[in-house]
C-alpha atoms as an extended CHARMM CRD file, in Angstrom:
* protein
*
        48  EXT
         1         1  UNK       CA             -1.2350000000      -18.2830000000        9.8150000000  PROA      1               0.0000000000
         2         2  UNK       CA              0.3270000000      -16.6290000000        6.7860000000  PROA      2               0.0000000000
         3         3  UNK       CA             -0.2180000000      -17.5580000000        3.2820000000  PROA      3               0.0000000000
         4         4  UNK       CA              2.8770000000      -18.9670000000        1.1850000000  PROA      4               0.0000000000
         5         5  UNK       CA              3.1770000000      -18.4590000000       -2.4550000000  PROA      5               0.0000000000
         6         6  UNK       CA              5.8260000000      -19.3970000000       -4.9130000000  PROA      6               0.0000000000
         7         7  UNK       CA              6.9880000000      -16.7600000000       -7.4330000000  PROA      7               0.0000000000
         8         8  UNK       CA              9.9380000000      -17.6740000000       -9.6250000000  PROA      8               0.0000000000
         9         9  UNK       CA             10.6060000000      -20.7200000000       -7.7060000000  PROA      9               0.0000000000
        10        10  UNK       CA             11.0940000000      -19.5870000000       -4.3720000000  PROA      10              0.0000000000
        11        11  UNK       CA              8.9150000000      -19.7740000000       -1.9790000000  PROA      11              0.0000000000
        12        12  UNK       CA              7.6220000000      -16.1400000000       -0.2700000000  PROA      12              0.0000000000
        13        13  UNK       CA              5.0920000000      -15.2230000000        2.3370000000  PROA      13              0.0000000000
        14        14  UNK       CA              2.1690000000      -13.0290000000        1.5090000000  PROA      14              0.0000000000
        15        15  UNK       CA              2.7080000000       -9.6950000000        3.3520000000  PROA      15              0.0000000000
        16        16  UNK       CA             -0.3350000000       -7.9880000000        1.7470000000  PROA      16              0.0000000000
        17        17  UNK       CA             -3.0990000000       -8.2830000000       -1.2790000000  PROA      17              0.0000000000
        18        18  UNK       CA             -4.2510000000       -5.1370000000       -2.5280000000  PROA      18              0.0000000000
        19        19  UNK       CA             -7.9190000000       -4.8180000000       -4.4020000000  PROA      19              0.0000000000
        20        20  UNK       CA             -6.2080000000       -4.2660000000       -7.5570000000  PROA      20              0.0000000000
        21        21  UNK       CA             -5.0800000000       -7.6520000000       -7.5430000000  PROA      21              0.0000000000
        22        22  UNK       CA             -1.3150000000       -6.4720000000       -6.8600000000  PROA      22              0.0000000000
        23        23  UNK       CA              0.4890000000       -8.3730000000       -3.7150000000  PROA      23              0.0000000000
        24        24  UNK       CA              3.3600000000       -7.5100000000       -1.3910000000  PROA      24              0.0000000000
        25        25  UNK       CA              5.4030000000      -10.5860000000       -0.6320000000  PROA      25              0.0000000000
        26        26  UNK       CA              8.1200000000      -11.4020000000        1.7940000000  PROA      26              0.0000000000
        27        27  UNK       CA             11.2810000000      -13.6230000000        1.0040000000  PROA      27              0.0000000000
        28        28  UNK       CA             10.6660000000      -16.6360000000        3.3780000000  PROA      28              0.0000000000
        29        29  UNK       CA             14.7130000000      -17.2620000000        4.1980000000  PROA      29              0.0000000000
        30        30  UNK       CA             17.6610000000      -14.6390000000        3.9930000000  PROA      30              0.0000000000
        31        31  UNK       CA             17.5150000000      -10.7360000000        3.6410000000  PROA      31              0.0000000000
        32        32  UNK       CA             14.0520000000       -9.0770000000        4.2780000000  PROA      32              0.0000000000
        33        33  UNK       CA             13.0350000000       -7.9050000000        0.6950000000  PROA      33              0.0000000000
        34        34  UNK       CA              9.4530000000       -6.7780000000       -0.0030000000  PROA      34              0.0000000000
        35        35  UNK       CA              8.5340000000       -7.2790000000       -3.8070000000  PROA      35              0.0000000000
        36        36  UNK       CA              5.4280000000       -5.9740000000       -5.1300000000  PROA      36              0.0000000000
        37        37  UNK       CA              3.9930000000       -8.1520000000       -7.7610000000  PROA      37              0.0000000000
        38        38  UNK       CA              0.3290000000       -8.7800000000       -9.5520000000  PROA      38              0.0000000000
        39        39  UNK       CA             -1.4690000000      -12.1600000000       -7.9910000000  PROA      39              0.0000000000
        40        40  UNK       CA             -1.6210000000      -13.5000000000      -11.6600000000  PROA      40              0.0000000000
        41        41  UNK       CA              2.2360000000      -14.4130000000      -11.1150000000  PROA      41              0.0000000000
        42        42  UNK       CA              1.9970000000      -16.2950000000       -7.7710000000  PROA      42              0.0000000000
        43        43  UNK       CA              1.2490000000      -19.7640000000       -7.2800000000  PROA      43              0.0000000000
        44        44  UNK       CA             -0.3670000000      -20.8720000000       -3.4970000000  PROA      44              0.0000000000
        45        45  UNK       CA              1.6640000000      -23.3070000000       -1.3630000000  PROA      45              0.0000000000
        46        46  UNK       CA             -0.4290000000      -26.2460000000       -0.4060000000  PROA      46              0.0000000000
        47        47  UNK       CA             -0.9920000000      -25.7920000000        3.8410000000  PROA      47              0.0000000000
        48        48  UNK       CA             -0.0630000000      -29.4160000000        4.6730000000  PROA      48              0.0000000000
């Protein structure tokens, strides 16, 4: 099961976490876009 976050009120799936504390996140619906952004930015989708 993959992890959702929200990041600038959309909702993305977490591709990859990096030691450093940096992500890679996927856009959940529409073009395939991988943003790299710091985990301090993302907020966790509840799994329910």
């Amino acid at each position: 099961m993959q992890d959702l976050v929200i990041y600038k009120n959309e909702i993305y799936t977490l591709f990859h976490k990096y030691e450093s504390g940096y992500c890679e996140i996927l856009k959940t619906r529409g073009y395939l876009r991988v943003i790299l952004v710091h985990e301090s930015e993302l907020h966790y989708k509840d799994k329910s």
